[in-house]
N, C-alpha and C positions, 0 to 999 in steps of 0.2 A: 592425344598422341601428336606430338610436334612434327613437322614436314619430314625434317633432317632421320628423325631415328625412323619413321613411317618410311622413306626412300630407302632405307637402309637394310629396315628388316622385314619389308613384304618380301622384297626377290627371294630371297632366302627361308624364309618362315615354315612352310610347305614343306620341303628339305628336315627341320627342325622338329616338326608334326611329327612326321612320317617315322624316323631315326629315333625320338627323344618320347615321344607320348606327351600327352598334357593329363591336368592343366600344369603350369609352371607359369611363375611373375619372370619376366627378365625384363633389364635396364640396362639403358644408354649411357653406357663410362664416357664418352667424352662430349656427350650433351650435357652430363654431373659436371665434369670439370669447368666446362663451359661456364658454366652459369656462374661457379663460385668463382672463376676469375672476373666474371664481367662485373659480381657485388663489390669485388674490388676493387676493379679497376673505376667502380659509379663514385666511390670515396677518397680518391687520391686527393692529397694534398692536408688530409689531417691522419691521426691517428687514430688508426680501426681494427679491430679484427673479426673475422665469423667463426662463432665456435658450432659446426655442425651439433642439431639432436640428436640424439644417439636413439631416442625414441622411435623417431621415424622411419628408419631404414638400419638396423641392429647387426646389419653382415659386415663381418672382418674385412670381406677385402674391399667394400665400398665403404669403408669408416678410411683403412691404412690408403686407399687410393687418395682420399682429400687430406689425412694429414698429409701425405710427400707433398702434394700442395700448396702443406705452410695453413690448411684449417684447423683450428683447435676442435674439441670434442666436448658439447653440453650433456653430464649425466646428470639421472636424477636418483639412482639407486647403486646399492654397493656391488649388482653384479656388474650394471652396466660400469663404474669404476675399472672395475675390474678385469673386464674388455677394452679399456680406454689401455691400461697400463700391457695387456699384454701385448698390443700393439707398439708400444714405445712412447706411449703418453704420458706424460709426469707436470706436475708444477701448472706452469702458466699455460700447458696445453689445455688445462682441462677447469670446467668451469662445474662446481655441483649445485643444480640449483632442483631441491626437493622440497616438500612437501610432508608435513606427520611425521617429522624427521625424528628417527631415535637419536640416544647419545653415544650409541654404538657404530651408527652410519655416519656420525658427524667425523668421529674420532677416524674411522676407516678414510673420508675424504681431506684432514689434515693427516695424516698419516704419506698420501702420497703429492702431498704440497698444493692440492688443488685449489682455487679459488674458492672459494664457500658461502652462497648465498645466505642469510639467515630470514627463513619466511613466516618466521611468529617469535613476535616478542616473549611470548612466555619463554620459549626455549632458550630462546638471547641470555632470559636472566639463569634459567636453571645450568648453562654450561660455566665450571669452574674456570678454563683458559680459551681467552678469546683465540684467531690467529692471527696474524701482522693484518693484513689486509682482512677490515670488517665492511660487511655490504648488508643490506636492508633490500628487500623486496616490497616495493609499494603492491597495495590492494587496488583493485581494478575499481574504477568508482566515475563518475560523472558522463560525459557526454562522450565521452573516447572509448568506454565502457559496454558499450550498446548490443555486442556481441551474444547470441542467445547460448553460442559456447563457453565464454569467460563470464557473464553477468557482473556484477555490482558490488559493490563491497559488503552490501546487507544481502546478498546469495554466495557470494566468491568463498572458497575456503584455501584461496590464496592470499598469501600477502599479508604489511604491518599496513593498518587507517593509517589515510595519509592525515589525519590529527594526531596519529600518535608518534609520527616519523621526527619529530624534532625532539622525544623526548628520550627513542632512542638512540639515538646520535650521542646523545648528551650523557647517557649513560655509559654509552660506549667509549665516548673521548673521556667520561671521568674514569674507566677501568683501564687505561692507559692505551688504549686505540690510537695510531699519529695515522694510520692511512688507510682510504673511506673510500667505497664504491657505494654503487645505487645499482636498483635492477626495477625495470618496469615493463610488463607486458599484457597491453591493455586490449589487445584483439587477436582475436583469435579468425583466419581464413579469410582475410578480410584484400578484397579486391577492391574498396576507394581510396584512392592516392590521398584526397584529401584528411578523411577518418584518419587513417594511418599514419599519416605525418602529424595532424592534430595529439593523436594518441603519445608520440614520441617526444614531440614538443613538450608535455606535459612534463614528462622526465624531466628529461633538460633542464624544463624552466624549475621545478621542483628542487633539483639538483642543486644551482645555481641560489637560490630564496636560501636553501639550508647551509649552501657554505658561508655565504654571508652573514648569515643570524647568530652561525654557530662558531664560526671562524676554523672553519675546516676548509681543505681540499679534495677534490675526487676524483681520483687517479682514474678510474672511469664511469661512464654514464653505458650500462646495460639498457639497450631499449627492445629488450626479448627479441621473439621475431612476429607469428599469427600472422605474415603475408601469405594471402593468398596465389592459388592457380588457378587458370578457367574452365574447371570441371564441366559446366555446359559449353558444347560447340560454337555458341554463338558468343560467349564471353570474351571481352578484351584482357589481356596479359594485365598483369601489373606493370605500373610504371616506372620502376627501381631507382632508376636515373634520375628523374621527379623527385623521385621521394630522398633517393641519397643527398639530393643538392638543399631541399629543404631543412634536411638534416641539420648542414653543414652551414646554413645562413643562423640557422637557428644554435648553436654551438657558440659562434661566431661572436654572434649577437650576443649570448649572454657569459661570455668566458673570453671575448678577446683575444688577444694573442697565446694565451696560458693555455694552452686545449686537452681537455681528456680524452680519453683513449674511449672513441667509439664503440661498444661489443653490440651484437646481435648473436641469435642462437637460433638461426632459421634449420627448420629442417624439410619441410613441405614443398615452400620454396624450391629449394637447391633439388631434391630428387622427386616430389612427388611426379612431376610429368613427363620424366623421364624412365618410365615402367609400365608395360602393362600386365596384365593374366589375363593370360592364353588360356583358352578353352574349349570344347566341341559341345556342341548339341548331342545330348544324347536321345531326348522324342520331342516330342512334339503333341501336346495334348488339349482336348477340351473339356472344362470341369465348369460351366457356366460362362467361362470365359477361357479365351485361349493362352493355351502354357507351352512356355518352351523352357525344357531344362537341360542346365550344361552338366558338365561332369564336373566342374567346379563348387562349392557351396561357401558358406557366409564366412566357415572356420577359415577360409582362404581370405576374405574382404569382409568385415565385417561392418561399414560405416552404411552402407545401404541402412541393412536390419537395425543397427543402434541407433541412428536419429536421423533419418532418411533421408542420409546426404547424397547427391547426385554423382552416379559415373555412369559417364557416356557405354553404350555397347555398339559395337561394329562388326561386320560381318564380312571384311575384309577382297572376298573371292567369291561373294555370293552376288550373282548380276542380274540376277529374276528384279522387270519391273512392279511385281506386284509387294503391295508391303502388306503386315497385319498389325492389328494392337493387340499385344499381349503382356503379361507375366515374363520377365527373363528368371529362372527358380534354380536352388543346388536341390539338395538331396537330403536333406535335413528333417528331424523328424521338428518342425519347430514354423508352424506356417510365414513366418518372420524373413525365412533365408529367401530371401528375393534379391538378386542384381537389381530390377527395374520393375516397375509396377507400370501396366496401361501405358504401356511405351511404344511406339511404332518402329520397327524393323522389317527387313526385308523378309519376303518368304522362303524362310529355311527348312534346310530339311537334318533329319541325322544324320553328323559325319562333318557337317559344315564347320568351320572354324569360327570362333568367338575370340573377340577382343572385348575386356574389359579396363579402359583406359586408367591413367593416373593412378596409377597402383604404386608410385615407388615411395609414394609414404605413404604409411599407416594402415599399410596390407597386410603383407608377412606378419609384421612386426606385431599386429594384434591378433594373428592367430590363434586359435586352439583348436581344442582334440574333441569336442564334444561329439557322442553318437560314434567314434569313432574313422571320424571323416578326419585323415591326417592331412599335415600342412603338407604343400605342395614345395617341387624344389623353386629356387632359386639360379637362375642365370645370367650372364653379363654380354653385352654386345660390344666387342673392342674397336680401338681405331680401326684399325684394319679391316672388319665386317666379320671377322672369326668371331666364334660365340663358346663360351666356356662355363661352367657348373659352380657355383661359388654355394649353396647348399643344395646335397640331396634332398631328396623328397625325403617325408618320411615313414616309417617300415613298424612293423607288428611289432621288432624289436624292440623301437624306442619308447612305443606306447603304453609298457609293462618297465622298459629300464630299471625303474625306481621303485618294483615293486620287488622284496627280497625274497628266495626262495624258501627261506622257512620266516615263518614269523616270528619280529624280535621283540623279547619281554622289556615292558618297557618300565611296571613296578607289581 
């Protein structure tokens, strides 16, 4: 949790408890904006754009807050499309860059003019009409690769082998293609400047080998995103600025004064540490080892339990010098749902309040309902220090919704 949104929202917080209940994620709108001006501001002087993940952080009003912005929106699915467009997104706002893509989802993302990554060849050949602008997704492969999230190109089930990227080009400029993007993203969470820029470079220089072989142009060079935040306390930020100016020598270098259009599709980045979920202790127990659990569970964060990625817990108002190691747990019938394993915190008791930091990507957004432990709301901290609701919680209602009152025959 950064200084800025921490000064902002302790005084207050208590107040917010007390009034609203927990748990609930909320996030820092003008620590978001923040950031997405400063990746801008780290590029001036060529041609760039960030098209937010939509994956990341999936709430309408922090999607519609960065486009006024001027950010465009990276989907990967026809809902999320479709959330892109009810916001006011069309065309060159929106980049679709999927995965097992049907011919049904392709049609839905030229339908509303989006950009259209294609991430397997076979599909390339099975669509009958290309659109204007064709792009290729390189497969994650060599030393820039190293990522135990992205893997290799003999594990990745992203991406064309970059041995087979000149052959679709070739295919594509004989099916009457005149205008070429690339898209590459080679790490995933990745805090070293160096990896990172190495990773990007690759594009680039990939980019550059094929127009020349091929005699095409590339109206731009996608270098995904996979920048990391410093989920451990003691971690250094990323070095944006480093890495943007690398970028730009590197562009520079192999394209001259002709320059394509930089894209990134950061979404971690831009809000993950800008959120946290809020939560209270509700006991305090010993089972061999000692447990503290909050009223929060995994269905609210789930990266702990899935591959036991680090988030900080803090205990914000609790001032007892003694601390213990424990278990931070929800309420999950599923021994997995742990915040923190064998973690030192302070000595809490029921009723305390819980911070679970970096929650503003890949929180919410990975929810579910299992056990019936509903997701939790959603709220925003404004310039002004006001705090407002951008989704309810969720209620008995929604968790039957789409179950009909009588049952419909289906043959």
């Amino acid at each position: 949790m950064q200084h800025c949104f921490a000064d902002r929202l302790l005084p207050i917080l208590q107040n917010i408890v007390s009034d609203y209940g927990t748990p609930f994620h909320i996030y820092d709108a003008h620590a978001i904006v923040k950031t997405f001006h400063a990746m801008n501001a780290a590029f001036a002087g060529m041609p760039f754009k960030q098209y937010f993940a939509v994956k990341a952080l999936p709430n309408p009003h922090v999607l519609s807050l960065l486009l006024t912005q001027g950010s465009g929106l990276d989907c990967s699915s026809p809902v999320e499309l479709q959330l892109a467009r009810s916001l006011g997104a069309e065309g060159n706002d929106i980049v679709f860059t999927s995965n097992n893509t049907s011919l049904r989802e392709y049609q839905q993302a030229l339908d509303c003019g989006a950009i259209f990554i294609f991430d397997d060849r076979s599909f390339f050949d099975s669509v009958a009409d290309l659109p204007n602008l064709v792009a290729f997704r390189i497969a994650p492969h060599g030393v820039n690769a190293d990522s135990k999230l992205m893997g290799d190109s003999t594990q990745s089930k992203f991406g064309v082998p970059i041995e087979d990227l000149e052959q679709v080009y070739t295919d594509a400029k004989r099916r009457g293609a005149t205008r070429f993007g690339i898209h590459g993203m080679m790490c995933a969470n990745e805090l070293d400047v160096n990896k990172a820029l190495a990773a990007a470079v690759t594009v680039i220089s990939t980019a550059a080998v094929l127009g020349r072989r091929l005699d095409i142009d590339f109206e731009f060079i996608n270098i995904g995103g996979g920048l990391g935040i410093p989920y451990l306390p003691d971690a250094q930020p990323f070095d944006f600025e480093l890495y943007a100016q690398g970028i730009k020598d590197s562009v520079k270098s192999h394209f001259g004064s002709d320059l394509p259009r930089i894209v990134m599709e950061c979404g971690r980045y831009v809000t993950g540490p800008h959120g946290v979920l809020v939560s209270k202790v509700v006991s305090r127990m010993h089972k061999g080892k000692e447990i503290v659990g909050l009223d929060a569970s995994m269905s609210s964060l789930m990266r702990p339990a899935l591959y036991g990625a680090y988030h900080h817990v803090s205990f914000p108002y609790v001032t007892s010098n003694k601390n213990l190691r424990c278990d931070v747990v929800g309420s999950l019938c599923e021994n997995f749902d742990k915040f923190a394993v064998d973690r030192v915190i302070p000595d809490v008791k029921p009723g305390d309040i819980a911070l679970v930091h970096d929650t503003g990507a890949h929180g919410h957004s990975m929810g579910f309902t299992y056990n019936g432990r509903l997701r939790p709301a959603e709220l925003m901290l404004l310039d002004d220090n006001s705090v407002v609701e951008i989704r309810r919680a969720e209620t008995f209602d929604d968790y039957i919704a789409t179950v009909p009152v009588r049952m419909r025959l289906i043959s």
